[in-house]
Short mmCIF file of the C-alpha atoms (twelve columns), coordinates in Angstrom:
data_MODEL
# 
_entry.id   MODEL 
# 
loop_
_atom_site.group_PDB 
_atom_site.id 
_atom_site.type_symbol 
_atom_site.label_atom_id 
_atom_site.label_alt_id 
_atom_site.label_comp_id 
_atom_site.label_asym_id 
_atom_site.label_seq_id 
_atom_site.Cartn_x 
_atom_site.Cartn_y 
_atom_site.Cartn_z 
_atom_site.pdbx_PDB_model_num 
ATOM 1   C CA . UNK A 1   -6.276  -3.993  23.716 1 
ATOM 2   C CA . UNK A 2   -6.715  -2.207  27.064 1 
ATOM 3   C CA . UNK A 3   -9.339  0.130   26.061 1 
ATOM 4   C CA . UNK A 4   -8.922  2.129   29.500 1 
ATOM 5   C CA . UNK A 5   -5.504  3.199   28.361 1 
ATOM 6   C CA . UNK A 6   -6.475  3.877   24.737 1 
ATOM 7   C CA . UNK A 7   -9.016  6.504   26.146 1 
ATOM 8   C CA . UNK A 8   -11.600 4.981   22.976 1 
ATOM 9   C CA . UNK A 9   -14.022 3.181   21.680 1 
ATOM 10  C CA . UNK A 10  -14.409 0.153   19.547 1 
ATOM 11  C CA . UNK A 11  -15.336 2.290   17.043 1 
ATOM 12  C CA . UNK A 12  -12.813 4.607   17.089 1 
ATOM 13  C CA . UNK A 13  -9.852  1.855   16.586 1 
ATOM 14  C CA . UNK A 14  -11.624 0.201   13.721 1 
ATOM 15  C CA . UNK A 15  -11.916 3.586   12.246 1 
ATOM 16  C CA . UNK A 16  -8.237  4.530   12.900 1 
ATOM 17  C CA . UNK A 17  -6.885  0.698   11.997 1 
ATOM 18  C CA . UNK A 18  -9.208  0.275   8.851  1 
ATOM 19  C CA . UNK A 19  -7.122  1.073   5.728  1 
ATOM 20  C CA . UNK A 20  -4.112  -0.124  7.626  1 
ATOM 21  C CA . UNK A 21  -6.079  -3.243  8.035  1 
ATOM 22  C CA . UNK A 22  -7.676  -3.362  3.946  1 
ATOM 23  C CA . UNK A 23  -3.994  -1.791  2.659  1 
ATOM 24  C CA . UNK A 24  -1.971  -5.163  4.472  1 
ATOM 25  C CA . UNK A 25  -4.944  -7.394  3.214  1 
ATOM 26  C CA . UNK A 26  -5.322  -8.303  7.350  1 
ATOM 27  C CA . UNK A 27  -8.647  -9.383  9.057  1 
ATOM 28  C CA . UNK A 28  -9.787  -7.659  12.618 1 
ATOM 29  C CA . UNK A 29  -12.142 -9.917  14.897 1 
ATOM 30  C CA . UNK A 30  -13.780 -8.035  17.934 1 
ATOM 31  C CA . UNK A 31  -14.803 -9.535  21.122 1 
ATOM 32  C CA . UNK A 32  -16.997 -7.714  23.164 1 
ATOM 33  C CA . UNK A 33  -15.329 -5.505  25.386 1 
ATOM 34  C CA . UNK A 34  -14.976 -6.318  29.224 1 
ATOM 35  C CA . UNK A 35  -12.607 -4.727  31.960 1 
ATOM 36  C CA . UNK A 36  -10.115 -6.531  33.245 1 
ATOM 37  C CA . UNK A 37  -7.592  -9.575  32.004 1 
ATOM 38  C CA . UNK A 38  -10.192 -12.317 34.231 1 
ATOM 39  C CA . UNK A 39  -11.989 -12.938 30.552 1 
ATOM 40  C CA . UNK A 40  -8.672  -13.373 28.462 1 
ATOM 41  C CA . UNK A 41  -9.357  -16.789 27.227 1 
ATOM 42  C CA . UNK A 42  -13.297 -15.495 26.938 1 
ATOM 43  C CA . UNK A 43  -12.427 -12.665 24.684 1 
ATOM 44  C CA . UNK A 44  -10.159 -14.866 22.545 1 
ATOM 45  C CA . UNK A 45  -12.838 -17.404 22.106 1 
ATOM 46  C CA . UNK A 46  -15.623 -14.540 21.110 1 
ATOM 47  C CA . UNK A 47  -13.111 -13.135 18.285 1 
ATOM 48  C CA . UNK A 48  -11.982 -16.302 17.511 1 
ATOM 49  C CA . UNK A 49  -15.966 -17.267 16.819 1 
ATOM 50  C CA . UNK A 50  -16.281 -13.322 15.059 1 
ATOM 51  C CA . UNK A 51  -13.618 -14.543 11.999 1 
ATOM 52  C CA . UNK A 52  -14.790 -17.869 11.728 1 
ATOM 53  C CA . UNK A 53  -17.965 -16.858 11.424 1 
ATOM 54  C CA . UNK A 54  -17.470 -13.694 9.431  1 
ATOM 55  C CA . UNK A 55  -15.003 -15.222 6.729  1 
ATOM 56  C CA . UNK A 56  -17.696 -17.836 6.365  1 
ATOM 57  C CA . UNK A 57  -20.728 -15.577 6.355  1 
ATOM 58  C CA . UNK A 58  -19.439 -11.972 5.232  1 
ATOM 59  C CA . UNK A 59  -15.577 -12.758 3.711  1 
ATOM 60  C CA . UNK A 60  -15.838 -9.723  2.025  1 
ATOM 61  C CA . UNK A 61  -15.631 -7.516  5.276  1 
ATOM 62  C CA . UNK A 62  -12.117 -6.762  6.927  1 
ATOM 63  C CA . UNK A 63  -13.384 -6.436  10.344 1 
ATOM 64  C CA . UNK A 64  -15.208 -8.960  12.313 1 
ATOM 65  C CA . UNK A 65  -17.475 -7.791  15.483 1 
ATOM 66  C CA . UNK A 66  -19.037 -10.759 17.864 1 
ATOM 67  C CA . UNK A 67  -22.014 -8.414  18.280 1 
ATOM 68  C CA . UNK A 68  -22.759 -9.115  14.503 1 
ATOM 69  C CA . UNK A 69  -22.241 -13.112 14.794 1 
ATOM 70  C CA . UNK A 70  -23.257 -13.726 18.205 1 
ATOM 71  C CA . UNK A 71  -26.925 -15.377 17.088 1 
ATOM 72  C CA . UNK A 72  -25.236 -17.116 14.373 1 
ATOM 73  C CA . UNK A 73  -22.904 -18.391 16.678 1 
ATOM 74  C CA . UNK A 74  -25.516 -19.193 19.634 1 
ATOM 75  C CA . UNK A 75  -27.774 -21.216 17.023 1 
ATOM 76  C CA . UNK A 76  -24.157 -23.399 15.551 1 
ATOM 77  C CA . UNK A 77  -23.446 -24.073 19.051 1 
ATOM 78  C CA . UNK A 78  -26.959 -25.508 19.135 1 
ATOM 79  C CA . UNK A 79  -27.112 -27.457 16.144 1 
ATOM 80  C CA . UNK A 80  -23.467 -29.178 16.800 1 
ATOM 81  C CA . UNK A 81  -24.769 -32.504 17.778 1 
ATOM 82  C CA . UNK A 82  -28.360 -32.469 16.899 1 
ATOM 83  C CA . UNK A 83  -29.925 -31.311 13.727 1 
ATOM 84  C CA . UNK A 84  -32.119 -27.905 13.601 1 
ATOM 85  C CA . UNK A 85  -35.197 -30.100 12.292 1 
ATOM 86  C CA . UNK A 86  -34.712 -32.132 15.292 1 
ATOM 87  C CA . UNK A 87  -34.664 -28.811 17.707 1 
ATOM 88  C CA . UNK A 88  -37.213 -26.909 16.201 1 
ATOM 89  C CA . UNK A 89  -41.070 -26.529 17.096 1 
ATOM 90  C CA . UNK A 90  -43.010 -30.118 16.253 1 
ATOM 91  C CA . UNK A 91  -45.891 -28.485 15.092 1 
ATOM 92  C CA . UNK A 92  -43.689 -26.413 12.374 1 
ATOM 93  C CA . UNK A 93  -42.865 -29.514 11.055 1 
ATOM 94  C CA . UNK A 94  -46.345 -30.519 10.351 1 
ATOM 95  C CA . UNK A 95  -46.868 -26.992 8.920  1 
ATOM 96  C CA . UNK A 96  -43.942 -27.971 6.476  1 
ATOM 97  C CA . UNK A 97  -45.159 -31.037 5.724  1 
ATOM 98  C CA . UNK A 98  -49.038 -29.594 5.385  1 
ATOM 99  C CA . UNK A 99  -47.593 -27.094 2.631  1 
ATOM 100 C CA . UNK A 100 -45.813 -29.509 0.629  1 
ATOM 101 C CA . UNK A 101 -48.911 -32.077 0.475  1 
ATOM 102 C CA . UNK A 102 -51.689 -29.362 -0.148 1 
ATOM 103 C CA . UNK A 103 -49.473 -26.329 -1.796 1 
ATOM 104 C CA . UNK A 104 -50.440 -23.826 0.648  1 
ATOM 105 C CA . UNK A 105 -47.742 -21.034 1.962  1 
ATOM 106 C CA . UNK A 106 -48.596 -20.964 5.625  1 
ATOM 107 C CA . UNK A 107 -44.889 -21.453 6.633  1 
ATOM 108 C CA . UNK A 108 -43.769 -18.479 4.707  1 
ATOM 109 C CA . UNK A 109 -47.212 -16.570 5.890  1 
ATOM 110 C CA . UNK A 110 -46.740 -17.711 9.519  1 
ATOM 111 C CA . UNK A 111 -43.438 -16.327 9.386  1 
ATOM 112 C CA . UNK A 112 -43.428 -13.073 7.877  1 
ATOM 113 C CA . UNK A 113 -46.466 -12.828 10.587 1 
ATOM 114 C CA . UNK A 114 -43.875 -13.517 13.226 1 
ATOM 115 C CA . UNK A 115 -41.325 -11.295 11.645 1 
ATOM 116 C CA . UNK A 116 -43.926 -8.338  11.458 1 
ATOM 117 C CA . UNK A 117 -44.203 -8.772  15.077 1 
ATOM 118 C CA . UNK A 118 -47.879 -9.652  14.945 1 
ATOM 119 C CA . UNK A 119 -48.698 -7.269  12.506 1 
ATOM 120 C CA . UNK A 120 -51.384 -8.604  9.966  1 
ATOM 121 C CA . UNK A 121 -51.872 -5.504  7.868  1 
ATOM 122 C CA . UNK A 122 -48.122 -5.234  7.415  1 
ATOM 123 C CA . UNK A 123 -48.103 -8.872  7.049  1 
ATOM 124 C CA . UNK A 124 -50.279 -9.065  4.139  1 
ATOM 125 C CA . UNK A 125 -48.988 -6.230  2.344  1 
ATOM 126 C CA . UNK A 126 -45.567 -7.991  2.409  1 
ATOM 127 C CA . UNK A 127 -47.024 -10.999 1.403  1 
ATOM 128 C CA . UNK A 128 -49.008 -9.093  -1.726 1 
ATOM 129 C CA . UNK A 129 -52.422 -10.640 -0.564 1 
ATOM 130 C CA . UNK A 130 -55.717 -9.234  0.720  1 
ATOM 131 C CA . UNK A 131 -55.614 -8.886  4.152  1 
ATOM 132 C CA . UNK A 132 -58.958 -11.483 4.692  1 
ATOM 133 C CA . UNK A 133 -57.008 -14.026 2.873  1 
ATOM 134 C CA . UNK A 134 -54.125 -13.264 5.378  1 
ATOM 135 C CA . UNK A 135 -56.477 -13.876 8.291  1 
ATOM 136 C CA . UNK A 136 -57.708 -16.617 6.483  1 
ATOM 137 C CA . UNK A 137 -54.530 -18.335 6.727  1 
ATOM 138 C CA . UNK A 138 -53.508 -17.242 10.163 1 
ATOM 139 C CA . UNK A 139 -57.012 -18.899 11.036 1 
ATOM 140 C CA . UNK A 140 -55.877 -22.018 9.155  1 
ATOM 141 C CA . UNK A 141 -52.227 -21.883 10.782 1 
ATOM 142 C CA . UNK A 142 -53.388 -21.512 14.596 1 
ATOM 143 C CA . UNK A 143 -55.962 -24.452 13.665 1 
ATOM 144 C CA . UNK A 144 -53.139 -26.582 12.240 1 
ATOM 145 C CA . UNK A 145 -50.577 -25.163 15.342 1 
ATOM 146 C CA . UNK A 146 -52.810 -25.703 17.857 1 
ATOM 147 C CA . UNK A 147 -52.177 -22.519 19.372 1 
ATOM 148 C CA . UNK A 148 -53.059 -18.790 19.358 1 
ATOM 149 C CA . UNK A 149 -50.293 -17.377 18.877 1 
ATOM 150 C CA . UNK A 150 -50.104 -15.101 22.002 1 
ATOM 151 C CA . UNK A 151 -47.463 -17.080 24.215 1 
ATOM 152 C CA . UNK A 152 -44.431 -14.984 24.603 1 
ATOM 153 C CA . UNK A 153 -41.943 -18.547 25.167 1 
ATOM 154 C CA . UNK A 154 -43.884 -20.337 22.136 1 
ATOM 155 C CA . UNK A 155 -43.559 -17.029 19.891 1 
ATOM 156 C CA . UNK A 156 -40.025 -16.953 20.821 1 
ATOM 157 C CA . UNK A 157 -39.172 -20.970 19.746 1 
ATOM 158 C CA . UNK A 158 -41.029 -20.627 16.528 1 
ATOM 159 C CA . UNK A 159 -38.787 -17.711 15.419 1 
ATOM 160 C CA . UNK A 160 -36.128 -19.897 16.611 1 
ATOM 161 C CA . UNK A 161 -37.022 -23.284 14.887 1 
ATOM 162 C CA . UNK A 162 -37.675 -20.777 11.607 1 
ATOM 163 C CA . UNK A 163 -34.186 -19.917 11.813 1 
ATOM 164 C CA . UNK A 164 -32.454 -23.358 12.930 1 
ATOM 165 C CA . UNK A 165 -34.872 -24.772 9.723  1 
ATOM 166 C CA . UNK A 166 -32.634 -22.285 7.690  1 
ATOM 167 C CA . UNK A 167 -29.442 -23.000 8.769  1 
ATOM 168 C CA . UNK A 168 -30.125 -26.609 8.566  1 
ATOM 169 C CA . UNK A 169 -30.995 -27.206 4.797  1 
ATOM 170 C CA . UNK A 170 -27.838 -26.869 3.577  1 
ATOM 171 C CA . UNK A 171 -26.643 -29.330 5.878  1 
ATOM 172 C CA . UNK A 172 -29.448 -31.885 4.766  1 
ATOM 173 C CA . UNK A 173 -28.482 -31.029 1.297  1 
ATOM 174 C CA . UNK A 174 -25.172 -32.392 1.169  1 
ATOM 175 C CA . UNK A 175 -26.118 -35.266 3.430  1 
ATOM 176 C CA . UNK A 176 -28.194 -36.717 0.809  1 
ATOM 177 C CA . UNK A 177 -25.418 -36.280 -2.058 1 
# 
């Protein structure tokens, strides 16, 4: 749609196509939005990716937006050929495999650490422990890492290889069935 001559927003045709949309049981998928007819193909290919993704993810929603699936649809693209355990960070891997042998939770601490953005007070309190037992086991997980967990880039994979560790255990589920 030629948003230049519908004098709008995205969000003002979803609002004015929604129940036209639910009422015909239809599906909208939004690409972002560029000027121009150059990115055609481009556009197609995002809301093509937005209802794919959305019917898989969120089937329950009538409208689609590539802003909402574009990670989802960045990290797919990444794990077509190889596996997520095979992209992510090496040393997560051990962490895994340290948990598993001795019990510990230091994958689970390390990354609501990561997704507290470095906060350890809010860190423990989401984790329901003391916070010296929470800096306990950030002591014991830059030990086992290797690291101290101020690099920007290596801050950056291990939220990545968290996520690609996610979206690849269902995959490794139904290859061993």
């Amino acid at each position: 749609m030629d948003m230049d001559l519908f004098g709008g927003s995205t969000e003002d045709i979803t609002e004015k196509l929604i129940y036209f949309i639910r009422n015909s049981f239809l599906k909208l998928s939004l690409s972002y939005t560029v000027t121009g007819h150059m990115y055609l193909r481009k556009q197609y290919l995002q809301a093509l990716a937005a209802h794919e993704l959305g019917n898989a993810q969120k089937p329950y929603l009538w409208i689609h937006a590539f802003r909402d699936f574009a990670l989802p649809y960045i990290f797919s693209q990444a794990i077509r050929q190889i596996p997520g355990s095979m992209l992510c960070h090496e040393k997560l891997l051990l962490l895994q495999a340290h948990d598993k042998e001795q019990g510990t939770e230091y994958m689970r601490t390390l990354e609501v650490y990561l997704k507290n953005h470095l906060n350890a007070v809010q860190s423990a309190r989401e984790l329901y422990i003391h916070r010296s037992t929470f800096l306990y086991r950030l002591e014991r997980i830059r030990a086992l890492l290797d690291s101290d967990l101020t690099d920007y880039d290596e801050l950056l994979y291990l939220m990545i290889s968290f996520y690609l560790l996610k979206e690849d255990q269902p995959k490794r589920q139904d290859d061993s069935q």
